[in-house]
N, C-alpha and C positions, 0 to 999 in steps of 0.2 A: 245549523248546529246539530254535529252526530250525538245522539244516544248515547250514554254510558250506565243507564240505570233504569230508567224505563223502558219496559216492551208492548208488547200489543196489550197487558192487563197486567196495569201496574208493574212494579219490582220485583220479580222473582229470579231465587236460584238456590244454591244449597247451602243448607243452615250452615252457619260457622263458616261460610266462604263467600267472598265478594262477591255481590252486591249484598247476601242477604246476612249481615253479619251486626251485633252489637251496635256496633260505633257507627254502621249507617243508617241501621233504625234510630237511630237517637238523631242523627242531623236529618231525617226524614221530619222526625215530629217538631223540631226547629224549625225548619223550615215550611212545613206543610202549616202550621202553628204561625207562623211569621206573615206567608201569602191571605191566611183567611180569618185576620183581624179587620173588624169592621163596627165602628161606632165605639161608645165606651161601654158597651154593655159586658159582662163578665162573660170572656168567651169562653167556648166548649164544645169539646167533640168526645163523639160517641166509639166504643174501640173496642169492637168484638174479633173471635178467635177460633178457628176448627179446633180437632182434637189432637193435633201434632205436638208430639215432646216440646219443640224447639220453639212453639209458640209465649210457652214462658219468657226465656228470652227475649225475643219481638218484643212481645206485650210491656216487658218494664223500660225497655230500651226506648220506647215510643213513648209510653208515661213520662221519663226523664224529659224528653225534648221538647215534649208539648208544653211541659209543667216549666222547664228553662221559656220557652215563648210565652209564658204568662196564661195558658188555658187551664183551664178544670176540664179534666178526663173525669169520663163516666164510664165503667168498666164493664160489659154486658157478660161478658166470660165465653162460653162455645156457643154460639146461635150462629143459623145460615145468614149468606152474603144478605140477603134483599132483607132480613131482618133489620140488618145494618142501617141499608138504605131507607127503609121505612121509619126506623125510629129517629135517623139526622134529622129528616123530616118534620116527624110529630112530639118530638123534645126539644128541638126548634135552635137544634145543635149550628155549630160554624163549619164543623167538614167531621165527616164519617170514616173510621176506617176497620178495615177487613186484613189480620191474619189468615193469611192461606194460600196454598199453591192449589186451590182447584182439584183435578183428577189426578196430580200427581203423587209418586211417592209420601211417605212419610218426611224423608230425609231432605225434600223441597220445601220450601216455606216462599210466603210472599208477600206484599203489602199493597189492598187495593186502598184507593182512596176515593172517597164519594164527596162531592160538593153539599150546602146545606141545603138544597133543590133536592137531593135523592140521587141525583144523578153521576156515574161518572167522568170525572174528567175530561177536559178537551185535551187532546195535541198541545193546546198552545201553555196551558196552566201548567200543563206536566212538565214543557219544557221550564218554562217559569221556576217553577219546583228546583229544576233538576240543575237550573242555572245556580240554585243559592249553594246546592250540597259539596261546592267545592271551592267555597268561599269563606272567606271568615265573618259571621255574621255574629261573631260574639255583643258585637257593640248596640247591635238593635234588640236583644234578648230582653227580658223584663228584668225589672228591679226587684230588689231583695224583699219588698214589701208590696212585690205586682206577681211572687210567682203563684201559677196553680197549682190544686189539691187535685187527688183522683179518689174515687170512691167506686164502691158495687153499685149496682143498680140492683135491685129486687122486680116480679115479676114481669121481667124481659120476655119471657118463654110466654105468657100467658098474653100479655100483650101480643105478641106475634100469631099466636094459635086461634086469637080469635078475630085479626085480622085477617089470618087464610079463610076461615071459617065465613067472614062476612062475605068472600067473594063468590057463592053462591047465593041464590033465591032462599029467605029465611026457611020456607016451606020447604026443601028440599032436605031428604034422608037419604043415607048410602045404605040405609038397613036395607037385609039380604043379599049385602054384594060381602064376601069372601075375599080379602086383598093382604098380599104378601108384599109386605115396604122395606127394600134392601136402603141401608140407610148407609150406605159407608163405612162405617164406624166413624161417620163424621160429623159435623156441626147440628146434625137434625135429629141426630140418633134419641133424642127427646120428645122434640116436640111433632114431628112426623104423624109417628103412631098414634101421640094424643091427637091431635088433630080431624083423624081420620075414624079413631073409636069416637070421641066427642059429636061427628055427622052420623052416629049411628050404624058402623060398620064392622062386621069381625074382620080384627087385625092380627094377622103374623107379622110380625118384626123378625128381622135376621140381620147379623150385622152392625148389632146395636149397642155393642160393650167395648166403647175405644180404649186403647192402652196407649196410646200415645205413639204407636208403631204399627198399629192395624188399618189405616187408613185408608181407604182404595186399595188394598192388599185382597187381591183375586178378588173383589167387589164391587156393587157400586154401577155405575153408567158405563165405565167405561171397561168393566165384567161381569156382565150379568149373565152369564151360565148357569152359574148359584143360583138365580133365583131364578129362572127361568126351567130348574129341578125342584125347587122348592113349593113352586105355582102348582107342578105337575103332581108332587107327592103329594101336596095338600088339596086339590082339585079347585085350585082358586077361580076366581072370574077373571082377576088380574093383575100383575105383579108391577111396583113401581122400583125403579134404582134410581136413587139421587145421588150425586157424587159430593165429595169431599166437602166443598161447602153449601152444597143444597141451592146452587144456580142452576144446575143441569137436571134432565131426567130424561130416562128412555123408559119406554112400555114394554113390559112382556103379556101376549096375549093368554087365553086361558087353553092356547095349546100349546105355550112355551114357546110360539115365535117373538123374534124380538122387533118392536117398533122403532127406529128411530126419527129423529124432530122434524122431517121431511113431511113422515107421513100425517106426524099431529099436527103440524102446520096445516095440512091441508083439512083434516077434520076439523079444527079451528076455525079457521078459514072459513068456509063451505057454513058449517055452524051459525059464524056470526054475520057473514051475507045472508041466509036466510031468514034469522030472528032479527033483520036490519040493526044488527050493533056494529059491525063491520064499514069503518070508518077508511076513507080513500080509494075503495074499490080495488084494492089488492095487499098483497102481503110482503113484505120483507123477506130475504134471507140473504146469505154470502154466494158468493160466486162459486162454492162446493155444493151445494143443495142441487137434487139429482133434476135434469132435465126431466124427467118424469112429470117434478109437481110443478115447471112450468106449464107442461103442455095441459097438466088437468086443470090449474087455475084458469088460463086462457079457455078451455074449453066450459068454463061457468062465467064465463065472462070478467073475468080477475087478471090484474097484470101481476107478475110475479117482480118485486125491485131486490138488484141485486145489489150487493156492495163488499166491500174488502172483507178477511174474516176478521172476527173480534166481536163478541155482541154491541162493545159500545158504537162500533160503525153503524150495527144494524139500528141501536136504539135515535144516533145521530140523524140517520135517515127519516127515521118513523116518526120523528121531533118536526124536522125540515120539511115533509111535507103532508103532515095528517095525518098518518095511518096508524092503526094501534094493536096490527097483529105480527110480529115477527118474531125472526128465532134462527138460529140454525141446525144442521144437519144433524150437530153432534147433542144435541137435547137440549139448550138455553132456547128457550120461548120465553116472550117479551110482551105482555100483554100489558100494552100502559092503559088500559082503563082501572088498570088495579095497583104496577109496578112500574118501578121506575127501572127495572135491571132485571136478567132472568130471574125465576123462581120457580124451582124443582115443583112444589108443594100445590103451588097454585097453579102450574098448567097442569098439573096431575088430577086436580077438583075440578078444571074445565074438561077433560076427558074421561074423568066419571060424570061427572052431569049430561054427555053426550049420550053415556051407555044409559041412564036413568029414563033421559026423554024418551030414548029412541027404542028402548027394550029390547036391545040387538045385542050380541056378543059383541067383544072387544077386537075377535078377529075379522068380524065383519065390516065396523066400525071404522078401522085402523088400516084397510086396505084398499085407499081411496084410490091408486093408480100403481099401476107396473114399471117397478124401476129401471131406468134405463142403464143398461150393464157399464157400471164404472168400478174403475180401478185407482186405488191411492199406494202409492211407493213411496219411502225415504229414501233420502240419499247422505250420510253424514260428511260432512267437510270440515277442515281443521282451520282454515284461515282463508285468507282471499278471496274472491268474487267469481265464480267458476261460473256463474249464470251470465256472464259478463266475456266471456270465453269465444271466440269468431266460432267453434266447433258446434259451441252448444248453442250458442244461438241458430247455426244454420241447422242445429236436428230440430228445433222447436218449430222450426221456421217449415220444415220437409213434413213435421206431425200437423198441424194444423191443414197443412194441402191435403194433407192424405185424410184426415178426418173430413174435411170438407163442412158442409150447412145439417149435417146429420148425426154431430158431435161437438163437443166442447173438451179442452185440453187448457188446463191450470197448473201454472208452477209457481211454487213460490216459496221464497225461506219462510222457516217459522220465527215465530216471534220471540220462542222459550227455550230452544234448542239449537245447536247446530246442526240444525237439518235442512235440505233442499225437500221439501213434499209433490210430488209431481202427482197429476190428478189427471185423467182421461176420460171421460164415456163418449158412448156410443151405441147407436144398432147394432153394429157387429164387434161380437166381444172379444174375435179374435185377432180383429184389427185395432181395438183398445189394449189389451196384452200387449203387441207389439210396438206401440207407437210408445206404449210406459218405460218399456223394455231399454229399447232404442236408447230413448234420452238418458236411463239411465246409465246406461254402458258409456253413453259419452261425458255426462258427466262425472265418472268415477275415473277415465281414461284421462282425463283434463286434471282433475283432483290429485291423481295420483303423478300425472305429469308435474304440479307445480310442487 
């Protein structure tokens, strides 16, 4: 069964436009509401919200559905994704869910959904899901004296700030470290900076006044130049960016270089093999994480496992077989001794507790191995299977000869866009150029052919 509504992380696309529109948030929470009724106990899910205009919307459209499947909505209001996931959890909710498109635009909205475990979703439940949304399931809906109520919930933020807060050693202070928290103007622009002054830390916040329209708007993970000026002007130790719903985070050091999840992965990592918490003898990440932090894991004796992107691949893996340090490239770290989903906030407390122990700067810290020079290119397409193409198969097929055992070469649509992402490295960087180049000259020549 093809996809018409789920992608690689949940439902996303543009507010007020198919998929992400009124009338299919509402047969979402029907339906989501329908698949995760279990015993007769008065179900309920949890239904938090970034700082996006168009989460209004979402949010009553999904109260409707749930409330037509007979649930009581608990309404958390803006808190990050893994607050979500923490609280299905520990309010002992039926399924969890997240307005948000992540690092994207304002103008993106999405719907992630967590099972009552923390977790999300498999492949097969989504498809489950996705098989009701175009059904008529008016007949299984509850009765006129079965439907549910939604209400606020009161100290959500505080709940959340002192679960990050547990995930260090009680003894543990951030006093004397100076830290700049680019917050997004998204779901954390709150609790972030509490969080971080409450371990004892001066904190600059930037970033931190959402309008409903400033959301990942030149900030954030996935533009941290801002605060990577901001670190510099203020003479910080070290700047954190968490993006739109506070899953992701990248480092900036305290000379305004930027870290990305590669290299916290590897301080991680490295980290919790030495203080023996490092569980399965290696780390997680996607098949885009730089050859680099394989070779350094293998050289402490760590297998680096790789898997499709999407963190819930990575967290699938690190479930399947033991291990409980993963993440990828682009800043979701996955630390399930604490999390059941990235969390911006808490892999930010394990890389200040590293600067604490270790009484090292951040640039020292954070530059665990030398990246090996890779390249990422899009390629936009409007319809058809151009990866599918005899042309382009045979340049993909000519790049990998010519990379040889001293490179890697990743293609693959995205999950959220119509884009082809074409990914290279290698030792020579100007035989990475090329090979990127190539494929995509021919897939634009094919693209443009059909």
């Amino acid at each position: 069964m093809s996809r018409r509504y789920f992608g690689t992380d949940g439902i996303r696309g543009r507010a007020n436009k198919f998929p992400m529109t009124a009338e299919v948030a509402m047969k979402v929470g029907m339906a989501a509401g329908l698949s995760f009724q279990r015993g007769n106990h008065r179900h309920r899910v949890v239904l938090g919200k970034d700082t996006r205009l168009s989460g209004y919307m979402i949010e009553n459209a999904l109260v409707a559905g749930f409330c037509a499947a007979g649930m009581d909505v608990f309404l958390l209001g803006p808190v990050p994704t893994p607050a979500v996931a923490m609280l299905a959890r520990s309010l002992r909710a039926d399924i969890g869910v997240m307005i948000s498109a992540s690092h994207n635009p304002y103008y993106d909205n999405g719907i992630k959904l967590f099972g009552p475990d923390g977790y999300k979703l498999s492949d097969e439940i989504e498809m489950r899901i996705e098989a009701l949304l175009d059904q008529d399931i008016d007949i299984a809906l509850a009765d006129a004296d079965a439907l549910g109520r939604a209400k606020r919930i009161d100290g959500v933020h505080d709940r959340y700030i002192e679960f990050a807060k547990r995930t260090l050693p009680r003894s543990m202070s951030l006093s004397g470290l100076r830290i700049v928290i680019d917050c997004a103007n998204g779901a954390a622009y709150k609790v972030a900076p509490a969080a971080l002054w409450e371990l004892g830390a001066e904190v600059i916040a930037i970033h931190d006044d959402p309008n409903g329209f400033n959301i990942n708007e030149e900030c954030g993970s996935t533009h941290p130049e801002s605060l990577a000026r901001k670190v510099h002007e203020v003479r910080a130790d070290i700047g954190i960016a968490l993006d739109g719903d506070a899953d992701r985070m990248v480092i900036v050091d305290e000379k305004g270089n930027v870290v990305d999840g590669d290299q916290i992965l590897a301080l991680i990592g490295e980290a919790w093999h030495q203080s023996g918490h490092l569980a399965g003898g290696g780390v997680v990440a996607t098949v885009m994480s730089n050859l680099g932090l394989e070779r350094f894991l293998d050289g402490i004796g760590l297998q680096l496992h790789r898997t499709k992107v999407g963190d819930r691949y990575v967290v699938e893996h690190m479930r399947a077989h033991g291990l409980n340090v993963g993440g990828e490239q682009s800043g979701h770290i996955v630390l399930s001794n604490f999390s059941t989903t990235g969390d911006g906030l808490v892999s930010a407390l394990q890389v200040l507790a590293c600067v604490k122990r270790q009484n090292k700067p951040v640039s020292e810290l954070c530059s665990k191995f030398e990246p090996v020079p890779q390249l990422l290119k899009n390629v936009r397409f409007s319809g058809g299977k151009p990866l599918e193409a005899a042309p382009v198969k045979a340049a993909i097929e000519e790049a990998r000869n010519r990379l040889g055992q001293s490179g890697r070469l990743v293609i693959r649509p995205s999950g959220t866009e119509p884009l082809i992402r074409v990914m290279a490295e290698g030792d020579d960087p100007k035989l990475v150029e090329t090979v990127v180049d190539d494929i995509i000259g021919v897939i634009s020549e094919v693209r443009t052919a059909a």
